[in-house]
N, CA, C and O atoms as a MOPAC input file, in Angstrom:
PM7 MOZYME 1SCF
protein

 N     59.11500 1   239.33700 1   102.28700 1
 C     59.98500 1   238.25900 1   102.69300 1
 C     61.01000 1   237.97800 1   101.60600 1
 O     61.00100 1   236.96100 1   100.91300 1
 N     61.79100 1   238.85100 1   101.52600 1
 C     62.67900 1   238.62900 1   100.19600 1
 C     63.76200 1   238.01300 1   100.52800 1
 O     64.64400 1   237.95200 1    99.67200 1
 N     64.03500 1   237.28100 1   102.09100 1
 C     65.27600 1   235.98800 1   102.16500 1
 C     64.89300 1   235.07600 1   101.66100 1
 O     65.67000 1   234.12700 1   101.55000 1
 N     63.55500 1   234.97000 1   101.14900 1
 C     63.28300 1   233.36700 1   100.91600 1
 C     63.43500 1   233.44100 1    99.34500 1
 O     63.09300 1   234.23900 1    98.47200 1
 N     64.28600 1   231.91600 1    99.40700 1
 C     64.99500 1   231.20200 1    97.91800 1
 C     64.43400 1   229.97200 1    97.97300 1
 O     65.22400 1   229.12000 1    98.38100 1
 N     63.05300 1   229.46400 1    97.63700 1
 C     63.62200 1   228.10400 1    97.47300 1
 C     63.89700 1   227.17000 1    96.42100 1
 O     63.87400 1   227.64000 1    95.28300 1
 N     64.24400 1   225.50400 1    96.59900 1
 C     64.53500 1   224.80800 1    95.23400 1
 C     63.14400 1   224.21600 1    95.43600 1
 O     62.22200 1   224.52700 1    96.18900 1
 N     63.32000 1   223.10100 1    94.36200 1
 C     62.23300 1   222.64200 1    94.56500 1
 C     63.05700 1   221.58900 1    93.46500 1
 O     63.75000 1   222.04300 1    92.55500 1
 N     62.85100 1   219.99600 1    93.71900 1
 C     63.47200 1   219.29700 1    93.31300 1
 C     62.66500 1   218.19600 1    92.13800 1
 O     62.23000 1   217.16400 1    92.64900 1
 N     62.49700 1   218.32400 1    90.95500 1
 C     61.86100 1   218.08400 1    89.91900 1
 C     61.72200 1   216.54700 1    89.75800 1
 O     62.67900 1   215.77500 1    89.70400 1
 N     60.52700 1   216.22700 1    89.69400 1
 C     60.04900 1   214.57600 1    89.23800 1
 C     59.55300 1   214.56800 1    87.43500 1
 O     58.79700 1   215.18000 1    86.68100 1
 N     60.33800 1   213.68000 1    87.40700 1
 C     60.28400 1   214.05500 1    85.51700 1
 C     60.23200 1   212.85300 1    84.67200 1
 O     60.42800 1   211.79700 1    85.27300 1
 N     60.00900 1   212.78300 1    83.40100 1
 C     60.17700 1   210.91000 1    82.57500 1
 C     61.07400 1   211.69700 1    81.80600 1
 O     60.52900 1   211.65800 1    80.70300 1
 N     62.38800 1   212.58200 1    81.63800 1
 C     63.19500 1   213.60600 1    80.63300 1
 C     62.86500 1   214.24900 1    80.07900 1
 O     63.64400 1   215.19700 1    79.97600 1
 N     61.49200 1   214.39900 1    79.21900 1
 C     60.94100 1   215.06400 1    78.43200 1
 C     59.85200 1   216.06000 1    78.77800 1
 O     59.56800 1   217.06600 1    78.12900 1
 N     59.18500 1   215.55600 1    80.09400 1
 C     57.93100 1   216.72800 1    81.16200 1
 C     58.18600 1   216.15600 1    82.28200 1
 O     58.79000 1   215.16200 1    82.68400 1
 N     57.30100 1   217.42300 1    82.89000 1
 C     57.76900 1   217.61600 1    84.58000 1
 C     56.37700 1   216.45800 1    85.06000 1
 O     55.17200 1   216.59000 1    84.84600 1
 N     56.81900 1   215.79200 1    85.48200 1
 C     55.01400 1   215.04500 1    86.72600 1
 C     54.40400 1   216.15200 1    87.25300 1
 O     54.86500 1   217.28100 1    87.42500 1
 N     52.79900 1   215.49800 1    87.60400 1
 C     52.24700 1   216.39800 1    88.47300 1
 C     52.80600 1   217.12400 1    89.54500 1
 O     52.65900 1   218.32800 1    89.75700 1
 N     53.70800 1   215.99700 1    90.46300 1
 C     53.87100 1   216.44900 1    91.44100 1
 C     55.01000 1   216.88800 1    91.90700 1
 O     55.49500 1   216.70000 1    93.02200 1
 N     55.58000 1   217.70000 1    90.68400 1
 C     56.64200 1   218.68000 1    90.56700 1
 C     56.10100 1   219.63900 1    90.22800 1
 O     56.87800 1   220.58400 1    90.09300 1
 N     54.70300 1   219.93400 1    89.93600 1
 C     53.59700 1   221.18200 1    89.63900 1
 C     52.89000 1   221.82600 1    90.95400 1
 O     52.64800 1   222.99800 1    91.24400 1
 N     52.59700 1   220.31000 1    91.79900 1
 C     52.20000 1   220.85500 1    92.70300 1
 C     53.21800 1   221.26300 1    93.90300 1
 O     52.93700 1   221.81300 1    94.96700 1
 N     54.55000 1   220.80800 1    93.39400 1
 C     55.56900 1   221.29200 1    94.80600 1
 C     55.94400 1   222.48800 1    94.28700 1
 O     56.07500 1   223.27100 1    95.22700 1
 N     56.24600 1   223.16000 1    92.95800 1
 C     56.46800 1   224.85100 1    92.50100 1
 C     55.03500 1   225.35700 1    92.78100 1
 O     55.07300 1   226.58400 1    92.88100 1
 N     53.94500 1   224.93400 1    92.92300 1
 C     53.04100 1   225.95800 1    93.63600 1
 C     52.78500 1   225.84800 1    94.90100 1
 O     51.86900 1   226.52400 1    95.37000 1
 N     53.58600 1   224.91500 1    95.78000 1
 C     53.74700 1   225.20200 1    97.09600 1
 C     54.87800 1   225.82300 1    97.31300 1
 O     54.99200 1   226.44900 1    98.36700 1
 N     56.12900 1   225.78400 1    96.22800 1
 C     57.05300 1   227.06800 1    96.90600 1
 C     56.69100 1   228.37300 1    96.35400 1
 O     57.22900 1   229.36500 1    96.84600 1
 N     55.78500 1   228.52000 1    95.31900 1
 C     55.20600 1   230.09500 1    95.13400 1
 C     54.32100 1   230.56700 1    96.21500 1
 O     54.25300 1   231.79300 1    96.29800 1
 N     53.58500 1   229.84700 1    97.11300 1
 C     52.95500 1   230.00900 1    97.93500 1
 C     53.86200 1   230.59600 1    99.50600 1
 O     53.43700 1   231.14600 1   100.52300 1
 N     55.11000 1   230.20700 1    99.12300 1
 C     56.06600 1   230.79400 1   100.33600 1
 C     56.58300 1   232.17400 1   100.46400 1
 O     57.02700 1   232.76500 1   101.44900 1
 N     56.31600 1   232.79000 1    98.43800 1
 C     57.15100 1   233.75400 1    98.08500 1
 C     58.95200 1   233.78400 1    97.91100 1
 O     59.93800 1   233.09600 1    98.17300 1
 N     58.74200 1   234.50300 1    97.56600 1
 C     60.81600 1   234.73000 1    97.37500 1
 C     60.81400 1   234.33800 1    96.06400 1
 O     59.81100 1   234.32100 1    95.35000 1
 N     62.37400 1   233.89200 1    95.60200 1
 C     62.53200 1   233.05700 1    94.28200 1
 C     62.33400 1   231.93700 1    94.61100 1
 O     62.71000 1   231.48800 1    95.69400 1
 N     61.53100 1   231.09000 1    93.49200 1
 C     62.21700 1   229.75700 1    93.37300 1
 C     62.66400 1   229.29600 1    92.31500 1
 O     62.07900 1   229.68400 1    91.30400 1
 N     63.52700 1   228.57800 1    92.17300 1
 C     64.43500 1   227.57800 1    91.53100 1
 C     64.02200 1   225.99800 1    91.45200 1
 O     63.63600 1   225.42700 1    92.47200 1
 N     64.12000 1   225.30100 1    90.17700 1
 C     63.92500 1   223.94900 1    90.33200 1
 C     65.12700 1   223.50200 1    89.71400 1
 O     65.76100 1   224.20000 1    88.92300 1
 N     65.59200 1   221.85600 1    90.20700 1
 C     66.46100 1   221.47400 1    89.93700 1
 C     65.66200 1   220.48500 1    89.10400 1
 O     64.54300 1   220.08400 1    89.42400 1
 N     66.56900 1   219.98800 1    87.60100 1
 C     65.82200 1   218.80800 1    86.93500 1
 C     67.29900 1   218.19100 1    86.42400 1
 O     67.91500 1   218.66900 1    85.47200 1
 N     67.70200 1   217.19500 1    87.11600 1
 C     68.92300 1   216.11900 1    87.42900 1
 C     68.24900 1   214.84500 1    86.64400 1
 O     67.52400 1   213.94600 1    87.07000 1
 N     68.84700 1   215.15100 1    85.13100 1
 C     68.67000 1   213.42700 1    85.12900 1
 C     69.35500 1   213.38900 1    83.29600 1
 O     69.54800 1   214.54500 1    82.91900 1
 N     69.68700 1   212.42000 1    82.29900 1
 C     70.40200 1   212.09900 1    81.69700 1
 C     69.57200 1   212.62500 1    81.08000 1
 O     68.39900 1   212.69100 1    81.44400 1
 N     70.18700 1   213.26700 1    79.65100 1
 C     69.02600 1   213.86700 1    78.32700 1
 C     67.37300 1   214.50100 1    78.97400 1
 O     66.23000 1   214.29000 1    78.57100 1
 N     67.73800 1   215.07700 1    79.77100 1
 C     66.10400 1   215.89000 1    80.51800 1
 C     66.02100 1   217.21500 1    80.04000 1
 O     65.22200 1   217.90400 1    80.67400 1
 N     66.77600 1   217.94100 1    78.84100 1
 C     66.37800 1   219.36300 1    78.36900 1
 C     65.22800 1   219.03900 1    78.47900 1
 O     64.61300 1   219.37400 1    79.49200 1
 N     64.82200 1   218.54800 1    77.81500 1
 C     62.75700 1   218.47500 1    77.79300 1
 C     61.97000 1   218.76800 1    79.37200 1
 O     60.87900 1   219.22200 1    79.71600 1
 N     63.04100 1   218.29900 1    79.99600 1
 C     62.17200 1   218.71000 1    81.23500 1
 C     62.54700 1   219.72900 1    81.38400 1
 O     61.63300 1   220.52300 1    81.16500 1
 N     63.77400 1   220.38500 1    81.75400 1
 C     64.01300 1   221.63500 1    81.75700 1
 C     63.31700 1   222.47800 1    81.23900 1
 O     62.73500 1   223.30500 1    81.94000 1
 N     63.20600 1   222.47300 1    79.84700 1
 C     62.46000 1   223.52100 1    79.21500 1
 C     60.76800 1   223.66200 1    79.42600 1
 O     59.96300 1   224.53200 1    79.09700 1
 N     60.63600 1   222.25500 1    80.19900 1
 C     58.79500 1   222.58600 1    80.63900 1
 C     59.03400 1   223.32400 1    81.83300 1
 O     58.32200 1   224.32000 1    81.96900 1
 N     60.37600 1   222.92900 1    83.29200 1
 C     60.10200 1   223.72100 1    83.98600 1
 C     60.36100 1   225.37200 1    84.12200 1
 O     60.17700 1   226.04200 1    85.13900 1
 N     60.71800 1   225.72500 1    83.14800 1
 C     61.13300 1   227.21800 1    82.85700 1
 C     59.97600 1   227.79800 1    82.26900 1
 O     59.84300 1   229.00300 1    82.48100 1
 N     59.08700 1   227.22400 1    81.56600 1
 C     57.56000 1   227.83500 1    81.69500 1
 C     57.22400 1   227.67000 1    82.43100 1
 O     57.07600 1   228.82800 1    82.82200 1
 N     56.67900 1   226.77400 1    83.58600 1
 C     55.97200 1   227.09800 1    84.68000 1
 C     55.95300 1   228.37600 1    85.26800 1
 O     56.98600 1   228.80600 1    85.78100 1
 N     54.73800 1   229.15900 1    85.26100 1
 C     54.58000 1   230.20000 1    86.21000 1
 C     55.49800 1   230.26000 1    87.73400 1
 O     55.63700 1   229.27800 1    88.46400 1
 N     56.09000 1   231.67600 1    88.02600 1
 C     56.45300 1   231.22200 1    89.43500 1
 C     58.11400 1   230.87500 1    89.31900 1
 O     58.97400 1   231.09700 1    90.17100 1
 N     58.27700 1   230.23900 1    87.93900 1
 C     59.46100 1   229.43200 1    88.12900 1
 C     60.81300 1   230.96100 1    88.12500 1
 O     60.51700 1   231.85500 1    87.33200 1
 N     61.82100 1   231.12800 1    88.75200 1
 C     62.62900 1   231.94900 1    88.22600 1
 C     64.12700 1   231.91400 1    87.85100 1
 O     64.86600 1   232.84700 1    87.53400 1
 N     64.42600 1   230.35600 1    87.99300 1
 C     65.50000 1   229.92000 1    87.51400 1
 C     65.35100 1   228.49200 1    87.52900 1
 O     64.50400 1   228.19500 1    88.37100 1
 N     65.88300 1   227.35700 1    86.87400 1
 C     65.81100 1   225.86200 1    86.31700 1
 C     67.19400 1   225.62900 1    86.06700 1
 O     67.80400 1   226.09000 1    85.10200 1
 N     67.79300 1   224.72800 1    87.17500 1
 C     68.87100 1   224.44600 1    87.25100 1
 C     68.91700 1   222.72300 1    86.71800 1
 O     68.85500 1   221.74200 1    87.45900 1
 N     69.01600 1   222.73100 1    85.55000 1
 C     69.65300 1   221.07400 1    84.74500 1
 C     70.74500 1   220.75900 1    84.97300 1
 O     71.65800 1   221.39100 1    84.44100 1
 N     71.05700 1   219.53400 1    85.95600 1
 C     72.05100 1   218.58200 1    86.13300 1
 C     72.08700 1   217.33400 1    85.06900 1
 O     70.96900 1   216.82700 1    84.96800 1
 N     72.74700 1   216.91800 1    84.52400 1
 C     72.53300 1   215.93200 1    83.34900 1
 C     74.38900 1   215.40700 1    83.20200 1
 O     75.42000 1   215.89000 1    82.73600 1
 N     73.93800 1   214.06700 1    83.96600 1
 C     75.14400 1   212.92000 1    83.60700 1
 C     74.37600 1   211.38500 1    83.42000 1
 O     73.26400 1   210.96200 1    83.10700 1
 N     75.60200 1   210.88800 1    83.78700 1
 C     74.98800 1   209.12700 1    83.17200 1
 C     74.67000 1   208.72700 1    85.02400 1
 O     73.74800 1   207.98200 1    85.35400 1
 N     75.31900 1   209.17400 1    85.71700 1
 C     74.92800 1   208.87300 1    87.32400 1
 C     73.42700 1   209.26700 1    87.74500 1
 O     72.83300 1   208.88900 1    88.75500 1
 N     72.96500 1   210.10000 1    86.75100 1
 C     71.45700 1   210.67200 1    86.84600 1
 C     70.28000 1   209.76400 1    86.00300 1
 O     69.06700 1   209.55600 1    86.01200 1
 N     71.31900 1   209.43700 1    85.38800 1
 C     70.20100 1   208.72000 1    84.44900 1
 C     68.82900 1   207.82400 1    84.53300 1
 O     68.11600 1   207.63500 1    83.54700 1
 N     68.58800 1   207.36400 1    85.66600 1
 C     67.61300 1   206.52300 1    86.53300 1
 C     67.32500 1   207.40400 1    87.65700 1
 O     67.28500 1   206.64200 1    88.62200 1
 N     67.15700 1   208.30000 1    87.96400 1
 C     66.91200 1   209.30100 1    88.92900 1
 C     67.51000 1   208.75600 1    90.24900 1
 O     67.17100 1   209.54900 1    91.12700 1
 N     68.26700 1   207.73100 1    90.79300 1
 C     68.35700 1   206.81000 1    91.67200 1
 C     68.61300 1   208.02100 1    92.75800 1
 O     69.03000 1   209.09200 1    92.31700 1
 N     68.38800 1   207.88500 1    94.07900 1
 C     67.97000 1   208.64800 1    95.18200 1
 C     69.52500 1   209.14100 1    95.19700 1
 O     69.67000 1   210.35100 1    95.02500 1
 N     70.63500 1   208.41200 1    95.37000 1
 C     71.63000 1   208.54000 1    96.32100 1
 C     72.29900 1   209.51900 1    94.81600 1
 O     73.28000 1   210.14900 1    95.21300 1
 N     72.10400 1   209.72200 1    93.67400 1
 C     72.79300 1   210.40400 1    92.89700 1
 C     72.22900 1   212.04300 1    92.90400 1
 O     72.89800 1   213.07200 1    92.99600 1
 N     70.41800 1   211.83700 1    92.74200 1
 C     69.86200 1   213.13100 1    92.67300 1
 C     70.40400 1   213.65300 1    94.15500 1
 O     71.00900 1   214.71800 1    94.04100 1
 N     70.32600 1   213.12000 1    95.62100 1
 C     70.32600 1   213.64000 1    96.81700 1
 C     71.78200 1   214.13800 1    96.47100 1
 O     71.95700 1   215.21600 1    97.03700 1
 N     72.68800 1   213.82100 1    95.88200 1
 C     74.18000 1   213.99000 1    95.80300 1
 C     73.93400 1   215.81400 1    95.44400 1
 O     74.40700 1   216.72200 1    96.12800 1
 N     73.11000 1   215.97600 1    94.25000 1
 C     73.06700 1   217.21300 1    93.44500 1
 C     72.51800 1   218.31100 1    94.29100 1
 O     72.85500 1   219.49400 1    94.32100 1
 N     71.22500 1   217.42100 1    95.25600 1
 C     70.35800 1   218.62800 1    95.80700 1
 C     71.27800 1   219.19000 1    97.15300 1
 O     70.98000 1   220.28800 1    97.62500 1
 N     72.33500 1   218.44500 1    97.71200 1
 C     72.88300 1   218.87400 1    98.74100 1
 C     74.04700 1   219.93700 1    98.84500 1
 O     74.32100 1   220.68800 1    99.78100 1
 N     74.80600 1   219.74700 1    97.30100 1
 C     75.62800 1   220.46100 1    96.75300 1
 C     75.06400 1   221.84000 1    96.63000 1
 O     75.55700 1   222.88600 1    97.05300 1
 N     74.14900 1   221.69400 1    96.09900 1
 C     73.42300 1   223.02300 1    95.81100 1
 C     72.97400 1   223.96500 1    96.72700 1
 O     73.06900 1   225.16600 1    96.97800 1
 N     72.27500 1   222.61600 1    97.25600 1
 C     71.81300 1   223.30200 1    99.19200 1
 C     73.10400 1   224.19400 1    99.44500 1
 O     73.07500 1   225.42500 1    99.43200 1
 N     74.19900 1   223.45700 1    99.66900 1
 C     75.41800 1   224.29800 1   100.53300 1
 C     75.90600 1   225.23900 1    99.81400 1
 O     76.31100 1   226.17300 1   100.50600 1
 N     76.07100 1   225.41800 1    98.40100 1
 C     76.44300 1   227.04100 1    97.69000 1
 C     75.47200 1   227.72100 1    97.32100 1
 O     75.64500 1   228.90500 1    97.03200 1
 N     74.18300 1   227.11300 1    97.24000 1
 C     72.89200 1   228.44700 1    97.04400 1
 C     72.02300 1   228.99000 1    98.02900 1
 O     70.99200 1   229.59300 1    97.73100 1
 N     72.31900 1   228.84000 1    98.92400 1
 C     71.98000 1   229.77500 1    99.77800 1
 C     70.11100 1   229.85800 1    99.73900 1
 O     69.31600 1   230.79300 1    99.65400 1
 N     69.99500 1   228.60400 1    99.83200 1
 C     68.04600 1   228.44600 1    99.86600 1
 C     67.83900 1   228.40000 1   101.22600 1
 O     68.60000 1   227.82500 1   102.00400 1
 N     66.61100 1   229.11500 1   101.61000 1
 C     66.08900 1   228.80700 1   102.95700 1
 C     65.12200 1   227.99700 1   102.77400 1
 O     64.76900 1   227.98100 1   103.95300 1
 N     64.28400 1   227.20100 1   102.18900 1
 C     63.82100 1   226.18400 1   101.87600 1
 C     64.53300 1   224.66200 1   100.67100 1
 O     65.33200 1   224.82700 1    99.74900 1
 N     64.15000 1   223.83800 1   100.94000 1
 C     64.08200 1   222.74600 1    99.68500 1
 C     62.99800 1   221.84000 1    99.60100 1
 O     62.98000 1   220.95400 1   100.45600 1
 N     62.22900 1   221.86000 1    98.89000 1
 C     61.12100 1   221.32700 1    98.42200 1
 C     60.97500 1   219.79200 1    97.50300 1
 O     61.04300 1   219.53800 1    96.30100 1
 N     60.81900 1   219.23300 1    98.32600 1
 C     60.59400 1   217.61700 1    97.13200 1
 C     59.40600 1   217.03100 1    96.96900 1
 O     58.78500 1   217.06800 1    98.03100 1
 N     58.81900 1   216.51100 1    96.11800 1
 C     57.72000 1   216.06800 1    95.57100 1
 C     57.07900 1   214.91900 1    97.15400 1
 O     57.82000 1   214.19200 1    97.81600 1
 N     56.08500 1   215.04200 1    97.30000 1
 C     55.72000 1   214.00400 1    98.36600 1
 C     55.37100 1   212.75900 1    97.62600 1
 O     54.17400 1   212.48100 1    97.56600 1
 N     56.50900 1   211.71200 1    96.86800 1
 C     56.35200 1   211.11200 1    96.63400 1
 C     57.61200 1   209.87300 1    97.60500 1
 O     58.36000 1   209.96700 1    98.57800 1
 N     57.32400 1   209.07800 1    96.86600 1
 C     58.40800 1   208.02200 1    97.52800 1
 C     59.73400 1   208.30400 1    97.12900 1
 O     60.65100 1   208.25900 1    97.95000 1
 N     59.97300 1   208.67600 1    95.58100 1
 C     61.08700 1   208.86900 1    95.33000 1
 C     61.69800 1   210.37900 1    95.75800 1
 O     62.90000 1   210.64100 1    95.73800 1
 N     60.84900 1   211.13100 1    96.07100 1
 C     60.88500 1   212.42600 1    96.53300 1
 C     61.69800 1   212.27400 1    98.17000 1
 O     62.79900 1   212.69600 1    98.52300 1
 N     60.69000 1   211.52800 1    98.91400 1
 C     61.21800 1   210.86800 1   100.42700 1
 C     62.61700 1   210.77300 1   100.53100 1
 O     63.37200 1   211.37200 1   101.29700 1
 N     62.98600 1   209.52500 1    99.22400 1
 C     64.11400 1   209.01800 1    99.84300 1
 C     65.15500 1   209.88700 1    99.36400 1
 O     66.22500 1   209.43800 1    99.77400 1
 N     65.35200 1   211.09200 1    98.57300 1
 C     66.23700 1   212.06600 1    98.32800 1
 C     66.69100 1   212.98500 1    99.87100 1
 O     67.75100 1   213.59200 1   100.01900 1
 N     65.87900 1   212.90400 1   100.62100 1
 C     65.79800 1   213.49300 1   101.60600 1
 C     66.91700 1   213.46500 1   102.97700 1
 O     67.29300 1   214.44000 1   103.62600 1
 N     67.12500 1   212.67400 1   103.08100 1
 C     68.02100 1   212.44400 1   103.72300 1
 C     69.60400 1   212.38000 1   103.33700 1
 O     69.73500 1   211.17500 1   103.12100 1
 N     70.61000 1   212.84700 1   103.16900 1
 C     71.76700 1   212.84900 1   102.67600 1
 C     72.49100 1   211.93300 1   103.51400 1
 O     72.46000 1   211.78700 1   104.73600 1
 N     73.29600 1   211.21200 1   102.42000 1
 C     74.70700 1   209.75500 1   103.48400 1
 C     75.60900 1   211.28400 1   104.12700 1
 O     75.79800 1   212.48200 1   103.91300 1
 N     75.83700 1   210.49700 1   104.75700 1
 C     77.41100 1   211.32300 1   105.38700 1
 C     78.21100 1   211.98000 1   104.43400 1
 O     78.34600 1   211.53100 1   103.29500 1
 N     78.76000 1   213.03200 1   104.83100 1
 C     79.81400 1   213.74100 1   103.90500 1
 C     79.08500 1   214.26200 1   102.44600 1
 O     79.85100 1   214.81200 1   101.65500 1
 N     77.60800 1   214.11800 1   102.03100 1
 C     77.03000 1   215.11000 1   101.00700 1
 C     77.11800 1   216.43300 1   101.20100 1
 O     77.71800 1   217.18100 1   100.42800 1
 N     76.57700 1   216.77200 1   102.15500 1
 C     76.59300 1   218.24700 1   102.34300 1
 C     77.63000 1   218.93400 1   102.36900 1
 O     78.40400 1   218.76900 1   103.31100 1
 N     78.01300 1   220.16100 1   101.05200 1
 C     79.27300 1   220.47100 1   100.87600 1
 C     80.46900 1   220.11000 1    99.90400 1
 O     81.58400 1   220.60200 1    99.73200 1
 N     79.75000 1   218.99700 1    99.31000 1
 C     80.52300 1   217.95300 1    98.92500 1
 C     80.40600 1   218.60600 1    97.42500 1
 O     79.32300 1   219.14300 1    97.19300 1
 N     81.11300 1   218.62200 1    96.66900 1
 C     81.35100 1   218.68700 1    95.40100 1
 C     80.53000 1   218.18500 1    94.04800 1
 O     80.36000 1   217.01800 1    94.40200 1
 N     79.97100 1   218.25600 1    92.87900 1
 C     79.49900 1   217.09800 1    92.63900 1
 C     80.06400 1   217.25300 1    90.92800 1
 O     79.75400 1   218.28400 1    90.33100 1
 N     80.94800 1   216.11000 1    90.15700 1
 C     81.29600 1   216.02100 1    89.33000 1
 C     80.59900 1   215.95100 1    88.00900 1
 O     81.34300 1   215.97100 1    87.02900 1
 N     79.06300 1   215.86000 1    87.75700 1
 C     78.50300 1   216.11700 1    86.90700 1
 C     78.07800 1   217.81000 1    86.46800 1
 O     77.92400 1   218.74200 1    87.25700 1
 N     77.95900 1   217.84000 1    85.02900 1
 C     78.08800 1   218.75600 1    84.72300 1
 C     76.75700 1   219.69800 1    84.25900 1
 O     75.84500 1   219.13700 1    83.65000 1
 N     76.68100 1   220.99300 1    84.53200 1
 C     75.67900 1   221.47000 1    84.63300 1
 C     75.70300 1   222.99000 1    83.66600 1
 O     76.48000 1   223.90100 1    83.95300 1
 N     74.84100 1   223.06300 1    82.63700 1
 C     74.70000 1   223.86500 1    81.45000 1
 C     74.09000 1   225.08900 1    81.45300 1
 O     73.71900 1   225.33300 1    82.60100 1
 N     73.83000 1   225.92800 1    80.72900 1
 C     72.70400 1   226.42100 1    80.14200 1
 C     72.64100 1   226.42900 1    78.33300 1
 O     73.45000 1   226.34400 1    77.40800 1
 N     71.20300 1   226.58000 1    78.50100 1
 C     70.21600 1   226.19800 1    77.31700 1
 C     69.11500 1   227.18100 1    77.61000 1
 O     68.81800 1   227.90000 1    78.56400 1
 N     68.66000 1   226.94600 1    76.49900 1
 C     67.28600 1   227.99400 1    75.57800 1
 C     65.95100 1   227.68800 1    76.49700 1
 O     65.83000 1   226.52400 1    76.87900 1
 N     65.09400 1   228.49400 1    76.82500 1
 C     63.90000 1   228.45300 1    77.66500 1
 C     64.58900 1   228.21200 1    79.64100 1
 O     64.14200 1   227.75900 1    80.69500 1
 N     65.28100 1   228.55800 1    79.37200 1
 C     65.60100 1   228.84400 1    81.18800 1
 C     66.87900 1   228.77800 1    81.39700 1
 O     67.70900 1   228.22400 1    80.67600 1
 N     67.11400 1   229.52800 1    82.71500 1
 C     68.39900 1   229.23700 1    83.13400 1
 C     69.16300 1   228.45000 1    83.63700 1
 O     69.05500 1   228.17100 1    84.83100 1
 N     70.12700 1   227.89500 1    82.84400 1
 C     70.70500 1   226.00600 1    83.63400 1
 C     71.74200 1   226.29000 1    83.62300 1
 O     72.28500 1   226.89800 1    82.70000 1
 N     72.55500 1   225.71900 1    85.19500 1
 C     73.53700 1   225.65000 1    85.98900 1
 C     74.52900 1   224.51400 1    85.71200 1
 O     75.51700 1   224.36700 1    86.43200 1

């Protein structure tokens, strides 16, 4: 099944990934294909660089502005939809948490939409 890409959208305190950004990269290894995690949030190398060890993981895409900085739904959903529409994932994966939930749904006009924060790479994985 080598169409399958998925993300998988990272729950983090900046510095490590939560559980249940452990257990959503071993439910998208369980799908096969690549996956990718996104870790969107102000000063989060630290998370980044835990999710690029994770087993499974094969790319770690760090979004990092001041709009991220509180993980607030309507900024991370901004990042994951952008991405959705130029990376070409047949899955997206979010933590079954509450804050995971409410990323889920995109306002009008996300999808496609551009997103003005800026996205790097750094040491221990690959960031976008």
């Amino acid at each position: 099944m080598s169409n399958i890409k998925s993300l998988v959208v990272a729950e983090h305190d900046h510095a490590s990934l939560k559980g249940s950004t452990l257990n959503t990269i071993s439910a998208a290894t369980q799908l096969g294909g690549e996956v990718h995690v996104l870790v969107a949030g102000l000063n989060a190398a630290g998370a980044a660089q835990a999710a690029a060890q994770v087993a499974g993981v094969a790319q770690v895409l760090h979004a990092d502005g001041e709009s991220l900085a509180h993980g607030l739904a309507e900024a991370v959903s901004a990042q994951v939809w952008a991405l959705a529409a130029a990376g070409g994932y047949s899955h997206i994966l979010f933590p079954a948490t509450a804050a995971g939930k409410k990323c889920l749904t995109p306002s009008r006009g996300e999808i496609g939409r551009g997103s003005n924060q800026r996205h790097h790479q750094s040491g221990g994985g690959r960031h976008l």
